[in-house]
C-alpha positions as CSV (number, residue, x, y, z in Angstrom):
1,X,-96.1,-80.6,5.8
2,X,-98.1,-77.5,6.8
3,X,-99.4,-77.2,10.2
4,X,-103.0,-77.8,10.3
5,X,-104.6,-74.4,11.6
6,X,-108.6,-75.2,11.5
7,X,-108.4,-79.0,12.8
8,X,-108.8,-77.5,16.8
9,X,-111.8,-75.7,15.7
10,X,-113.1,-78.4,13.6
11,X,-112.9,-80.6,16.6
12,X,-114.6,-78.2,19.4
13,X,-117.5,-77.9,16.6
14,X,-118.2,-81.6,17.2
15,X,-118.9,-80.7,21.0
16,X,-121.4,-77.6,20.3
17,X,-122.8,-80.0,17.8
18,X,-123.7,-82.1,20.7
19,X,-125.3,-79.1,22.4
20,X,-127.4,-78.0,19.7
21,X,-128.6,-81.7,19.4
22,X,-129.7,-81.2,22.7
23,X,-132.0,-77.7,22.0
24,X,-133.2,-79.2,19.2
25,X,-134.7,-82.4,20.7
26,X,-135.9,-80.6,24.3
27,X,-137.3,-77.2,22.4
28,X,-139.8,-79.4,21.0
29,X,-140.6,-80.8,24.3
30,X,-140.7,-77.6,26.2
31,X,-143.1,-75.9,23.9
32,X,-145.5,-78.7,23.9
33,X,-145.4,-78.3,28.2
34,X,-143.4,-81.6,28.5
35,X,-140.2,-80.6,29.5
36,X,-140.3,-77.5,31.8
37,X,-135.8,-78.4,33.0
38,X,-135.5,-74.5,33.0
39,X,-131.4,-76.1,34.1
40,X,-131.1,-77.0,30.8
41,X,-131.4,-74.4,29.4
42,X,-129.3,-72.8,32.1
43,X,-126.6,-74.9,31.7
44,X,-127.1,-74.6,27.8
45,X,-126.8,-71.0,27.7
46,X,-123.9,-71.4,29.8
47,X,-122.3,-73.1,28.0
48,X,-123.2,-71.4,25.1
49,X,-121.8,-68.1,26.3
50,X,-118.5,-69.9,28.0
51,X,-117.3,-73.0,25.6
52,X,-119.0,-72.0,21.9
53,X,-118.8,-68.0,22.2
54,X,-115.5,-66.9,24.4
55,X,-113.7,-69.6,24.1
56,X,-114.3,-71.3,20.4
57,X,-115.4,-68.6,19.0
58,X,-113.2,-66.1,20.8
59,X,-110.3,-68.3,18.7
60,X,-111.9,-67.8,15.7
61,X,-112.6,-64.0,15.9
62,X,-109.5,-62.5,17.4
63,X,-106.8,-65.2,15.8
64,X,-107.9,-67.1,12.9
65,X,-110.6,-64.5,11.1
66,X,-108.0,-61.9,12.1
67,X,-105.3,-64.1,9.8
68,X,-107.4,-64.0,7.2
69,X,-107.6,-60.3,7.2
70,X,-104.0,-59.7,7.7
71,X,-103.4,-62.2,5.0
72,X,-106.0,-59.8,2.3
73,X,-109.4,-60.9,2.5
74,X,-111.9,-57.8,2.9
75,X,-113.5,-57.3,6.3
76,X,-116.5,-55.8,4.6
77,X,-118.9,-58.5,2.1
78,X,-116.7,-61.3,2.8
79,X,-116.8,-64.7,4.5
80,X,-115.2,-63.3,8.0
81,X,-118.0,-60.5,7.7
82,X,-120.9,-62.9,7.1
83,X,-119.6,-65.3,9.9
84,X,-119.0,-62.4,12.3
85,X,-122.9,-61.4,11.5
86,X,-124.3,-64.4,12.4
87,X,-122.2,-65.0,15.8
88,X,-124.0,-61.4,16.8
89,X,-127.5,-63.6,15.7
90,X,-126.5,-66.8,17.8
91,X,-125.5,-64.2,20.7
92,X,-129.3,-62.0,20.1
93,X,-131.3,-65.7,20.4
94,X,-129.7,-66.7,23.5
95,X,-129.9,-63.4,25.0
96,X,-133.9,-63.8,24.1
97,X,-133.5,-67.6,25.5
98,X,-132.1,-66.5,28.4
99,X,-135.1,-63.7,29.1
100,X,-137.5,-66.0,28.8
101,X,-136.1,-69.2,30.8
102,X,-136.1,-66.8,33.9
103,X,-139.8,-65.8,33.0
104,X,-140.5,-69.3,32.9
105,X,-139.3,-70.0,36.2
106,X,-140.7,-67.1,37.7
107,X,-143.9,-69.1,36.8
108,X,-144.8,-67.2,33.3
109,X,-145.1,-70.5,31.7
110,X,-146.7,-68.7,28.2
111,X,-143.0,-68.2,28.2
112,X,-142.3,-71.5,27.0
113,X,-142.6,-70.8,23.5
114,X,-140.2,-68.2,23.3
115,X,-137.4,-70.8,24.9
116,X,-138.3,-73.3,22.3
117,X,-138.5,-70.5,19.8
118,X,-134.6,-69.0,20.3
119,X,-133.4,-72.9,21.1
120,X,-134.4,-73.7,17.9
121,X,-133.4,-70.5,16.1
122,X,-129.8,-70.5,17.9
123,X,-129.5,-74.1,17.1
124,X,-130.6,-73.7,12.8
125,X,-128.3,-70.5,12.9
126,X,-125.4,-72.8,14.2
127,X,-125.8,-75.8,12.6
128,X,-125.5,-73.9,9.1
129,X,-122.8,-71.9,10.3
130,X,-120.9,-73.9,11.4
131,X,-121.5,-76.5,7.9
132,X,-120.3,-73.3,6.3
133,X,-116.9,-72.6,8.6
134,X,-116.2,-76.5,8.1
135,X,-117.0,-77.0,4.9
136,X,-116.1,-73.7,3.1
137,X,-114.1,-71.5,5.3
138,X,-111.6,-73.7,7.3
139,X,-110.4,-75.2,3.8
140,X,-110.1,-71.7,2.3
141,X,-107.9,-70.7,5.0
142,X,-106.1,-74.2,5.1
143,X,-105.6,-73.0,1.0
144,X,-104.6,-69.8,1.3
145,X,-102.9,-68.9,4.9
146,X,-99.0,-69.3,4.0
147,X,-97.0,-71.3,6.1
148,X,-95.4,-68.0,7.5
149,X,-98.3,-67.0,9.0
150,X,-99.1,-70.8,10.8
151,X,-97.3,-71.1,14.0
152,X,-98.4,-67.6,15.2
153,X,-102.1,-68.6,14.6
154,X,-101.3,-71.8,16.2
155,X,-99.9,-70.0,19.5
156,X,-103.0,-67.3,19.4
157,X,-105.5,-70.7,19.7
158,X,-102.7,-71.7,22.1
159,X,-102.8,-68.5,24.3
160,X,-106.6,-68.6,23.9
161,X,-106.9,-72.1,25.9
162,X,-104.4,-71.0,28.6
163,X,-106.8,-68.3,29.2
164,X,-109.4,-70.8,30.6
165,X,-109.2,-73.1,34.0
166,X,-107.7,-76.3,34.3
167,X,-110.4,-78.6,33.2
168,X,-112.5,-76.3,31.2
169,X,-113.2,-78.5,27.9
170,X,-113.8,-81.4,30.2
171,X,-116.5,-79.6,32.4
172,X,-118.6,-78.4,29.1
173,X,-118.1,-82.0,27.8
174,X,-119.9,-83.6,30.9
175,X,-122.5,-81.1,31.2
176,X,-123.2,-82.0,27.0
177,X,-122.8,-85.9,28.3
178,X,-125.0,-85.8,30.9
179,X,-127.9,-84.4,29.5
180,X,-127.2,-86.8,26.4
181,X,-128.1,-89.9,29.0
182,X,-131.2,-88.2,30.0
């Protein structure tokens, strides 16, 4: 039985999923003037930057994509290329996000579009993305990463998490949670 080397990142995809439900149902709302939580988008940024980009994708990027390398695919015109391309995009739309949340509470409320705007562009970009890591990508490398190589990608996503503070996962998870019972 091979180790399963895609299931961890399958399974934090579920949470950012949550998240990006939540952009896509308060964008809306914040560019028609009816949700002006500038917290939201606070805590979704931060979360964002923390949970989906240095830790999730972190794993993918420097222990997973990296295995795929090592193990022959191209870094140029290849699957790890076009995924690496588009977590630069998801990092350039909340970086815009961000610009424009602190305009908005500053009191530049024509500033409201532009959150909705890069909520809603982050959130597309992701939502394919990460259809095309779960659906394409993790099964390749499930297909074609040899058993060899499986325990040291399994300690990389190992040494990953023990970068991060007791109780982490479970703080992102209740932020997602609590703005789900809104």
């Amino acid at each position: 039985m091979k180790a399963d080397i895609t299931q961890t990142l399958v399974d934090e995809h579920r949470l950012i999923l949550r998240m990006i439900a939540l952009l896509e149902k308060n964008a809306p709302r914040t560019a028609a003037g009816q949700y002006p939580n500038w917290q939201f988008y606070l805590d979704g940024i931060d979360f964002i930057r923390q949970y989906a980009d240095r830790f999730h994708h972190a794993k993918e990027e420097e222990v997973l994509f990296k295995a795929l390398i090592d193990n022959g695919m191209p870094t140029e015109h290849s699957p790890v290329a076009a995924m690496l391309m588009e977590h630069d995009q998801g990092r350039s739309f909340v970086q815009a996000m961000e610009a424009a949340v602190h305009e908005a509470r500053a009191g530049r409320t024509d500033s409201c579009q532009a959150i909705a705007d890069n909520a809603l562009g982050y959130a597309a970009l992701l939502r394919e993305h990460i259809g095309k890591e779960d659906d394409i990508l993790y099964p390749l490398a499930e297909r074609v990463i040899p058993d060899s190589m499986r325990s040291t990608i399994l300690q990389g996503y190992q040494a990953a998490a023990a970068q991060v503070p007791a109780g982490f996962s479970e703080h992102y998870r209740d932020i997602v949670t609590r703005y789900e019972q809104e």
